[in-house]
C-alpha positions as CSV (number, residue, x, y, z in Angstrom):
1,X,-10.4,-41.0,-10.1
2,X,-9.7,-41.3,-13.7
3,X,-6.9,-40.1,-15.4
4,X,-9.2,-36.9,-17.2
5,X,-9.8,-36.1,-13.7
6,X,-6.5,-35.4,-12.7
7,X,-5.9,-33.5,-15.9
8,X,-8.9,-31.4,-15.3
9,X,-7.8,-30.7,-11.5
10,X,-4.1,-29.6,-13.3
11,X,-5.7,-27.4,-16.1
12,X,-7.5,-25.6,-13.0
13,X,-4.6,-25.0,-10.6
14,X,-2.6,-23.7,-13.5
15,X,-5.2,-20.9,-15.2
16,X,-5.7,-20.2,-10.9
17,X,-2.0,-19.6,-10.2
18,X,-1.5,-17.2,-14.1
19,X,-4.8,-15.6,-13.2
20,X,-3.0,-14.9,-9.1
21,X,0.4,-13.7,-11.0
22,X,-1.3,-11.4,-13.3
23,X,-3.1,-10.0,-9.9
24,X,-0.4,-9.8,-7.8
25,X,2.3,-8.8,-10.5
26,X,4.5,-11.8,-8.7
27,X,7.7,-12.5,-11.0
28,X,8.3,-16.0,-11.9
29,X,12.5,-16.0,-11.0
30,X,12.1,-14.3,-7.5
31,X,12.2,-15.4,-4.5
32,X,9.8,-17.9,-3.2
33,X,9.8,-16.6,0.4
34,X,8.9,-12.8,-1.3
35,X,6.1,-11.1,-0.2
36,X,5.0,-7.7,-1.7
37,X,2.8,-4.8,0.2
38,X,-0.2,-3.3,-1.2
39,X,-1.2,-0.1,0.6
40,X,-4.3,1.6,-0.7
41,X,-8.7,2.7,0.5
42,X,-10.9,-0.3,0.9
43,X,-14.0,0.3,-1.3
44,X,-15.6,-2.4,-1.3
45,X,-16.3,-5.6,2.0
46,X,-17.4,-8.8,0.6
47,X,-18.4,-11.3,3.3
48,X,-21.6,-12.9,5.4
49,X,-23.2,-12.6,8.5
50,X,-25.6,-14.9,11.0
51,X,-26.8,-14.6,14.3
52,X,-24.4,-15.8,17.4
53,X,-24.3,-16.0,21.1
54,X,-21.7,-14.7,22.9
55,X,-20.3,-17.0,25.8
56,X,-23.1,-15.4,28.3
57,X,-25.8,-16.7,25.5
58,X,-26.4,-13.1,24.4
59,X,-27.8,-13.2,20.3
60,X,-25.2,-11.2,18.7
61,X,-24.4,-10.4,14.2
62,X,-21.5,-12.1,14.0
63,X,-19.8,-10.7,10.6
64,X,-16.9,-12.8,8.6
65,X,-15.2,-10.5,5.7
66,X,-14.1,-12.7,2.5
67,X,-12.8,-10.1,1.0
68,X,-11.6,-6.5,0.2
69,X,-11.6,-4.6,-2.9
70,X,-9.0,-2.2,-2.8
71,X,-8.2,1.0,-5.0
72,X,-4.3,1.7,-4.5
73,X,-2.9,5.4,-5.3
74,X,-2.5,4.3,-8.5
75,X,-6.0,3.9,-9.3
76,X,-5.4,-0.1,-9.7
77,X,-8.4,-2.5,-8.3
78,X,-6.5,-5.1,-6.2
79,X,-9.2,-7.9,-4.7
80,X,-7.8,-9.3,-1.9
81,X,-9.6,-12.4,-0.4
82,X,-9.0,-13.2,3.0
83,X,-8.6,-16.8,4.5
84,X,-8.9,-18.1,8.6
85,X,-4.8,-17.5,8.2
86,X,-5.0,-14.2,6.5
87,X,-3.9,-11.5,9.8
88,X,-6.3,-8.6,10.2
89,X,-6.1,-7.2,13.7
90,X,-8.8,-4.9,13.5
91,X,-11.9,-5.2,10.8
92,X,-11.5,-2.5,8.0
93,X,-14.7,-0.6,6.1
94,X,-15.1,1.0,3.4
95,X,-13.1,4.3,3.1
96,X,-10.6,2.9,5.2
97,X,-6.5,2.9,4.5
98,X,-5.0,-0.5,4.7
99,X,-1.8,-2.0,3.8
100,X,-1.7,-5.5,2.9
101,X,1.5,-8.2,2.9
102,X,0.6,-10.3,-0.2
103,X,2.4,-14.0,-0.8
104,X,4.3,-14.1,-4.1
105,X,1.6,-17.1,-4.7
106,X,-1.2,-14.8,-3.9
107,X,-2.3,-15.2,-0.7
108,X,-3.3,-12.4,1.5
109,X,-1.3,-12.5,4.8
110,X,-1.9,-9.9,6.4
111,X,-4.4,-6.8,6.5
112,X,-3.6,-3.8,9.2
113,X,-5.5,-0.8,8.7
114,X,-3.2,2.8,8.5
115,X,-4.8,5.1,11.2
């Protein structure tokens, strides 16, 4: 790895982490352990499917959300991508009420849908 390669991999992480501050409205002085809460309607799931089998060989649609576009009562579009550590107890569609726990870096935590 040349040295243009690290500079490239820097210039990247750095327009990534002003691009997840602008979306997450995370304040450079606060606290690092801070996470904020979104609460707002899911109107959009992004993800994929393919075909499974379930332990008893049974084909199943197995369905893995990437993420969630949601519109919070302010009318703001929040996009919230979910990762394999991102919590979401139960899956949540479109028209649904969620609340999210969002890193101060902008990682989605947690996703639990408000019955």
């Amino acid at each position: 790895m040349g040295p243009s390669h690290k500079f490239n991999r820097t210039a990247i992480a750095a327009t990534g982490l002003s691009l997840v501050a602008t979306l997450v409205g995370a304040q450079p002085h606060s606290d690092p352990s801070a996470s904020k809460t979104v609460t707002g309607e899911v109107s959009t799931v992004e993800g994929e499917f393919h075909m499974a089998k379930t332990p008893q060989g049974e084909d199943i649609l197995e369905i893995v959300d990437k993420s969630y576009v949601v519109t919070t009562r302010t009318g703001e579009e929040l996009r919230l991508e979910l990762s394999r550590d991102t919590k979401v107890p139960q899956r949540a569609n479109p028209g649904d009420r969620i609340e999210a726990r969002i890193s101060q870096e902008g990682h989605t935590l947690s996703v639990t849908r408000i019955e």
